[in-house]
VEXDREN-2710 file (C-alpha; in Angstrom, 1 decimal):
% VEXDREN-2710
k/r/px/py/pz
1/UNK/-6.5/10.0/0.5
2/UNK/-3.0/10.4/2.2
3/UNK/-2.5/7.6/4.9
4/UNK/0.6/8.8/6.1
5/UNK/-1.3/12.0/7.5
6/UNK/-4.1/9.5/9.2
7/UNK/-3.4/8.6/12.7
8/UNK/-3.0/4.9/13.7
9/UNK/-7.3/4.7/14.3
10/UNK/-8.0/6.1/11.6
11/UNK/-6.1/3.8/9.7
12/UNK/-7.4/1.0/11.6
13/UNK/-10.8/2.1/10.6
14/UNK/-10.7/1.8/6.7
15/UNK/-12.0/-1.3/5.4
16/UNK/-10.2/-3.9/3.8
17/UNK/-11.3/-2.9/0.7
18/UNK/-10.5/0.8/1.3
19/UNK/-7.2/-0.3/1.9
20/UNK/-6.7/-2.7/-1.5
21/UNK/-7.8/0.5/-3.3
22/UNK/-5.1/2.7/-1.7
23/UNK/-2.2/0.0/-2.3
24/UNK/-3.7/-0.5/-5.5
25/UNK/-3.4/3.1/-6.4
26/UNK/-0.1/3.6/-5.2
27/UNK/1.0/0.7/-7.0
28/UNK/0.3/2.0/-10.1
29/UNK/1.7/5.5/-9.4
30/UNK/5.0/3.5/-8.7
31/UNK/4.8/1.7/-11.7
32/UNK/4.1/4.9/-13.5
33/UNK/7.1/6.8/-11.7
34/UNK/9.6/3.3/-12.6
35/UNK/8.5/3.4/-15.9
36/UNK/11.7/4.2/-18.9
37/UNK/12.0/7.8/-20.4
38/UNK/10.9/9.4/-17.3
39/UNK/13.0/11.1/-14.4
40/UNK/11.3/11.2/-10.5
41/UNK/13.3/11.5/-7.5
42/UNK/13.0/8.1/-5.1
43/UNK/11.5/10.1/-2.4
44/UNK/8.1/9.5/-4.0
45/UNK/8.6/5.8/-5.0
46/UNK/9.9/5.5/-1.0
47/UNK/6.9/7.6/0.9
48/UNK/4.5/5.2/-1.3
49/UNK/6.2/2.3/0.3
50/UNK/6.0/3.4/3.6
51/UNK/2.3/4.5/3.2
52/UNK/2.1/0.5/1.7
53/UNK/3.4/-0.7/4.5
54/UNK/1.6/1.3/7.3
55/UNK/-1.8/0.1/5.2
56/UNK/-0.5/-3.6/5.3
57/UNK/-0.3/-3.1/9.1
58/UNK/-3.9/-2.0/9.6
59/UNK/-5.0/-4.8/7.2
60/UNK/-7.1/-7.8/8.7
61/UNK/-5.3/-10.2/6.2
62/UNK/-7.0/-13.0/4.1
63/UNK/-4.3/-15.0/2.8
64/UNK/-4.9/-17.0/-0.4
65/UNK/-2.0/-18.5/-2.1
66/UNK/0.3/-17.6/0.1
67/UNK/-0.6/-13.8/0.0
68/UNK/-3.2/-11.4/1.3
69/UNK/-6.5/-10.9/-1.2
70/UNK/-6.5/-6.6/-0.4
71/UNK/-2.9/-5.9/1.0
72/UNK/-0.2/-8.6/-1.2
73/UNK/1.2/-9.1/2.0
74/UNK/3.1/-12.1/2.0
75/UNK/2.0/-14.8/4.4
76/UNK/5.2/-15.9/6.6
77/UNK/5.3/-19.2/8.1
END
């Protein structure tokens, strides 16, 4: 699942959860990419930011702690 290919609906349209798994998943490619020893160009670590960030903005936040439960948004005062 590529967001940044969805249109703005469509992203609206995934479920909370849907979208925790996504960030989740591109989280974890991110830490993979960051990790020592190996080389990636930033292009990748940026586009998964971006498709973070697009995902946080379709997200119907529930902030616990100061930070969203699916997205890790952080609550701003």
């Amino acid at each position: 699942m590529n967001v940044l290919n969805y249109s703005m609906k469509e992203r609206l349209n995934m479920t909370n959860l849907e979208i925790k798994e996504k960030i989740d998943i591109n989280n974890k490619i991110i830490e993979d990419i960051m990790n020592p020893g190996k080389f990636v160009l930033n292009n990748t670590v940026y586009e998964l930011l971006q498709e973070n960030r697009k995902l946080q903005n379709a997200c119907k936040h529930h902030f616990v702690n100061g930070y969203c439960e699916y997205c890790y948004l952080e609550e701003t005062l």
